[in-house]
C-alpha positions in Angstrom: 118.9 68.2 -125.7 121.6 68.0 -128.6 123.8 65.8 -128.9 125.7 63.8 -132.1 124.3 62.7 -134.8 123.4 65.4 -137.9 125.6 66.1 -141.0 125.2 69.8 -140.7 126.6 71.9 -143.5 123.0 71.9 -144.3 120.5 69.7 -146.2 120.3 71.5 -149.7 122.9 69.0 -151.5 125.4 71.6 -151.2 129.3 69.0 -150.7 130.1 69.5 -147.6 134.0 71.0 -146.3 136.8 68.6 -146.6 137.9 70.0 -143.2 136.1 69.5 -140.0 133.5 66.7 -139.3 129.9 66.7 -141.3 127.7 67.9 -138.7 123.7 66.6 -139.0 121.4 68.3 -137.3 118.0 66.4 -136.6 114.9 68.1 -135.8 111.5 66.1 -134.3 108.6 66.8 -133.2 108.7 64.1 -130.3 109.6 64.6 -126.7 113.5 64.3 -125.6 112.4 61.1 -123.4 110.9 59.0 -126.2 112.6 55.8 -128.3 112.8 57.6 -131.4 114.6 61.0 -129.5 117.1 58.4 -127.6 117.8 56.1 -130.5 118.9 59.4 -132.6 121.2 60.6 -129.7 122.7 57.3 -130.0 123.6 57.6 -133.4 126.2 60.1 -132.4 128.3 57.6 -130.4 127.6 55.0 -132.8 129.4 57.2 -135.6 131.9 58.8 -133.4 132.9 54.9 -132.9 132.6 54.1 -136.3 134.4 57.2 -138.0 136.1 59.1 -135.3 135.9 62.3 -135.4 134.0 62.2 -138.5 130.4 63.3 -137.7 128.8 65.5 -135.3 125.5 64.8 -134.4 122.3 67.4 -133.0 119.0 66.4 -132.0 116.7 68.9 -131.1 113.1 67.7 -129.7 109.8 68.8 -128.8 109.5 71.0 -132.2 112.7 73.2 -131.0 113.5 73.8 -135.1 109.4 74.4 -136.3 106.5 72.0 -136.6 106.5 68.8 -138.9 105.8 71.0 -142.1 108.7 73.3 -141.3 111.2 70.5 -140.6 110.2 69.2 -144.0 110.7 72.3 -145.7 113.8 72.7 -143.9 115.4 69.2 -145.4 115.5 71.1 -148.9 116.3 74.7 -147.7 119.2 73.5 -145.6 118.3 74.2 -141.9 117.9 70.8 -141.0 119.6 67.8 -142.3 117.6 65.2 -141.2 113.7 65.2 -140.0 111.6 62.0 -139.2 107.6 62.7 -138.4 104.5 61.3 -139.7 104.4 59.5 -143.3 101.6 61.5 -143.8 103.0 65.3 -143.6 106.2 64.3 -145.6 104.0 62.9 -148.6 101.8 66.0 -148.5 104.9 67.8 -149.5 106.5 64.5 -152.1 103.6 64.1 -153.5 100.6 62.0 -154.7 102.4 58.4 -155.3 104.0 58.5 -151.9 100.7 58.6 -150.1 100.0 54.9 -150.8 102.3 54.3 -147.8 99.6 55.2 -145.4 96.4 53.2 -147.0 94.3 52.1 -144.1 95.0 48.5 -143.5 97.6 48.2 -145.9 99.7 46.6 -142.9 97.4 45.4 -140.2 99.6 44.9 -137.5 103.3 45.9 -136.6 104.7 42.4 -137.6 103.2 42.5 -141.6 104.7 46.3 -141.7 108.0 45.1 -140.9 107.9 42.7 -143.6 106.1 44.7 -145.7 108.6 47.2 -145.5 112.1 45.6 -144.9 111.6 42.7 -146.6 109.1 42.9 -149.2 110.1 46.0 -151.0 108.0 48.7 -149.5 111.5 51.1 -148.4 112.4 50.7 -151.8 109.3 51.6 -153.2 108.7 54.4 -151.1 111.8 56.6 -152.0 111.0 55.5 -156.0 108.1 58.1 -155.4 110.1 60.3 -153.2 113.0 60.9 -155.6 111.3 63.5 -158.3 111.1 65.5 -155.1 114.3 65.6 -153.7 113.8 63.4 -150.4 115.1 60.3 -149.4 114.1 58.1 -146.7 117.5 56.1 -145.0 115.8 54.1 -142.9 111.9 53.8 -140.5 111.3 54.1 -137.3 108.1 52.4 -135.6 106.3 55.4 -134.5 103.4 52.8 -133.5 100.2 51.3 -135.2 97.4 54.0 -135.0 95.1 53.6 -132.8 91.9 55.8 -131.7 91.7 57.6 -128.3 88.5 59.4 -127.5 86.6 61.1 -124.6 83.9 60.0 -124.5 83.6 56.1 -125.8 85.2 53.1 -127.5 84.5 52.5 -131.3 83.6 48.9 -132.7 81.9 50.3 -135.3 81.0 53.1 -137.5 77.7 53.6 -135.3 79.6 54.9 -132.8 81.9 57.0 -135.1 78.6 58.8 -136.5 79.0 62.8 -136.0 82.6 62.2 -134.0 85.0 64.9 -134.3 88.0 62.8 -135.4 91.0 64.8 -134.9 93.3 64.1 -138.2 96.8 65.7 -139.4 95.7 67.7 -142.4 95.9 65.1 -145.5 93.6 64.2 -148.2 93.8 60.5 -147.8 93.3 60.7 -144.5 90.6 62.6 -144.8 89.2 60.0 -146.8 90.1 57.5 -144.5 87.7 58.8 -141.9 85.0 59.6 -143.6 84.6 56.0 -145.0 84.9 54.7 -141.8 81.8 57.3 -140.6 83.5 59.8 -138.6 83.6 63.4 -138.9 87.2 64.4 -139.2 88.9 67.3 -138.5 92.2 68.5 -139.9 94.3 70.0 -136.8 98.2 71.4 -135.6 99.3 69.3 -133.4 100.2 72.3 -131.2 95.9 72.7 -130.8 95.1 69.2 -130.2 95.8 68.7 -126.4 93.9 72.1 -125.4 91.1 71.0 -128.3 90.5 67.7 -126.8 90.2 68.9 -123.1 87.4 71.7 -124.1 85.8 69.4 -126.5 86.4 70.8 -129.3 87.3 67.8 -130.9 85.9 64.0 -129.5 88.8 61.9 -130.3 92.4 61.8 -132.5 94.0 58.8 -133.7 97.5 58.5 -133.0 100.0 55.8 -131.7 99.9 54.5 -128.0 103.4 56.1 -127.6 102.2 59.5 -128.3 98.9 58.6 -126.2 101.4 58.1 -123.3 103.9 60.5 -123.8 100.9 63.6 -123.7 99.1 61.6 -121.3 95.8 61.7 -122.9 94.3 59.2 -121.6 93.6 61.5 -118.6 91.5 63.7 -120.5 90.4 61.1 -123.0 90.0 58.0 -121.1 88.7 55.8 -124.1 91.6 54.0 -126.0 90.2 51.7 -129.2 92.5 49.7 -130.6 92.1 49.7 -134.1 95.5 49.2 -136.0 93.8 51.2 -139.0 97.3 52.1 -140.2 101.0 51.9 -139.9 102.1 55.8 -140.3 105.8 55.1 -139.6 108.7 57.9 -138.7 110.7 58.0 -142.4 114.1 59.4 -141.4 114.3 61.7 -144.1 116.8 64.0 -145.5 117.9 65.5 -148.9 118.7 63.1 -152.1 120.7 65.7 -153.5 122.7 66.1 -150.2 123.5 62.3 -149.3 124.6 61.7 -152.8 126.8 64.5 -152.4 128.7 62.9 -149.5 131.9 60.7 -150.2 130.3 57.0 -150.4 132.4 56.0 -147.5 131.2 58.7 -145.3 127.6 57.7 -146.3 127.9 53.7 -146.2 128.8 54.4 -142.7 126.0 56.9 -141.9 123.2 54.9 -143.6 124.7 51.8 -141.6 124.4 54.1 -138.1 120.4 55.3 -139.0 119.7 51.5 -139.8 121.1 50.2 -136.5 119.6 52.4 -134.4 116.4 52.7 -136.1 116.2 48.9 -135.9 116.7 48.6 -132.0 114.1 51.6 -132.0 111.6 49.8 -133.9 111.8 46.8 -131.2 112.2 48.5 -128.3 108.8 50.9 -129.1 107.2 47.8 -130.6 108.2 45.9 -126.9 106.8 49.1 -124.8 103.3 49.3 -126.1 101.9 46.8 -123.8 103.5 48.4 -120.8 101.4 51.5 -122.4 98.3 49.9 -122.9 98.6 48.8 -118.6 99.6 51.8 -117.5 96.5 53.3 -119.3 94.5 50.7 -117.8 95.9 51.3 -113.8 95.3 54.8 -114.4 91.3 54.4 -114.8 91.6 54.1 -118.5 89.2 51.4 -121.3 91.6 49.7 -123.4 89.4 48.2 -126.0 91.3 45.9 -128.9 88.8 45.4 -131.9 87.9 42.0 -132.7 88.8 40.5 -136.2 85.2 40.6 -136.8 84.8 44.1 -136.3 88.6 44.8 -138.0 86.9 43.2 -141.2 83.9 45.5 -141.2 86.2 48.9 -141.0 88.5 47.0 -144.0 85.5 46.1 -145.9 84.0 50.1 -145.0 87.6 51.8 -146.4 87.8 50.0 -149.7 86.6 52.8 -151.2 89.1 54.6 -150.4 91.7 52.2 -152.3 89.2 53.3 -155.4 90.2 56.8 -155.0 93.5 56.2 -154.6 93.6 54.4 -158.2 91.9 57.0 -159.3 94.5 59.3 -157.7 98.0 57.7 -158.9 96.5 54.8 -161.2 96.2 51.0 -160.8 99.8 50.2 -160.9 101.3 52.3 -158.4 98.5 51.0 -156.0 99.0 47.4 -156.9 103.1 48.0 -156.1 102.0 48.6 -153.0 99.4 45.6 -152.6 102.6 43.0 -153.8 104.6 44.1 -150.6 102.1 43.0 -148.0 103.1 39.4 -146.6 
């Protein structure tokens, strides 16, 4: 569906005509009927109230503009102006500093990411290592803690991730992640993983419980463990070069637009997990939420990984990150 919301002479920082409206086109990978697709056609009204006539807005779901990668690559080449996905496939493409954003535990539950991040710095931080290339984050939406579905058992420990094909989007850290915590994972397209988890070719993914739902996974992976191992937010991203370009009125009044509606997305997605984590349930579904205990032995397991990190983008870029936790 397409509606309002996208400044759309393109994304490459070229100034946009004086005449006509700034058109934004917003690409996703998510389905038309989630928060984050909704909350983006709202943006539209919200800046045709705002500025009328100023903006046009397009949203285009489900992938309709390329995978995550391509949507990325598309913010700097101009076919999309705005893209939100996965922290972890825009900082495969910004680089090594911006990967911090998605150490495991770095926010343990949705409540110390919001503060973390819109309180405590962390926004800030993360477009400081987005800048040198060319991105710039407006605004988060809450795509949803990850959490583990699998289909064939619930994981307390790393015991029972031992020889588990852990689905993973294709990232370094991640891959690190994983293997500290014992599994075996396995870099895949989204576009494979439904079929790949129905034939087996892959045990589990982790993923938020929105995306669990949305897919309906858990009816080919009826094993949901919650494990809260990261936050791995939605940045709404577009180009530096190109929102600098705009006149500052024009953008005050966008940014304002992408912060309003990302913050009623964040609630209402934070709100509708537990109505997730039911349905799953009724529909024949294990729901399994690690206990603290076992949360301290997977933080304790992927401290390791905050060693390669360091080792990655040094001790001060990791300990910026450590000083916006609550």
């Amino acid at each position: 569906m397409i509606m309002s919301l996208a400044v759309g002479c393109g994304g490459n920082g070229e100034e946009p005509e004086a005449e006509g409206p700034i058109v934004i086109k917003i690409g996703h990978t998510d389905s038309s009927q989630r928060s984050t697709h909704l909350w983006s056609e709202a943006l539209g009204e919200y800046l045709e109230n705002e500025a009328p006539g100023r903006f046009v807005v397009e949203v285009y779901s489900d992938g309709q503009l390329g995978d995550t990668p391509d949507l990325v690559s598309g913010i700097k080449i101009g076919t999309v102006t705005m893209m939100f996905d996965l922290s972890s496939v825009l900082t495969a493409a910004a680089g090594p500093d911006s990967t911090c954003i998605d150490l495991p535990y770095l926010y343990p539950s949705f409540e110390a990411w919001e503060e973390g991040t819109f309180e405590n710095g962390g926004l800030e931080l993360f477009n400081e290592t987005l800048k040198d290339a060319g991105y710039y984050c407006i605004d988060m939406y809450y795509n949803g803690m990850r959490q583990v579905i699998s289909r064939d058992k619930i994981y307390k420990n790393s015991d029972d991730l031992k020889g588990q094909k852990i689905r993973i989007a294709q990232n370094d850290l991640n891959i690190e992640i994983w293997q500290a915590m014992g599994a075996n994972p396995t870099p895949m397209a989204w576009g494979e993983v439904v079929t790949s988890l129905s034939q087996g070719q892959i045990d589990a993914l982790d993923h938020s419980l929105g995306v669990f739902n949305d897919f309906n996974l858990h009816e080919i992976a009826p094993y949901v463990t919650l494990t809260n191992h990261c936050s791995s937010p939605f940045p709404i991203i577009t180009s530096l070069a190109w929102i600098e370009s705009l006149d500052p009125e024009d953008r005050a009044v966008l940014e304002a637009g992408v912060k309003e509606m990302a913050k009623n997305q964040r609630a209402e997605e934070y709100a509708k997990e537990q109505e997730y984590i039911e349905r799953f349930k009724s529909e024949g579904a294990e729901v399994y939420a690690l206990s603290d205990a076992e949360i301290a032995a997977f933080q304790e397991m992927v401290q390791p990984v905050y060693d390669y990190q360091r080792a990655l983008v040094g001790d001060e870029m990791v300990d910026k990150w450590l000083s916006t936790q609550p």
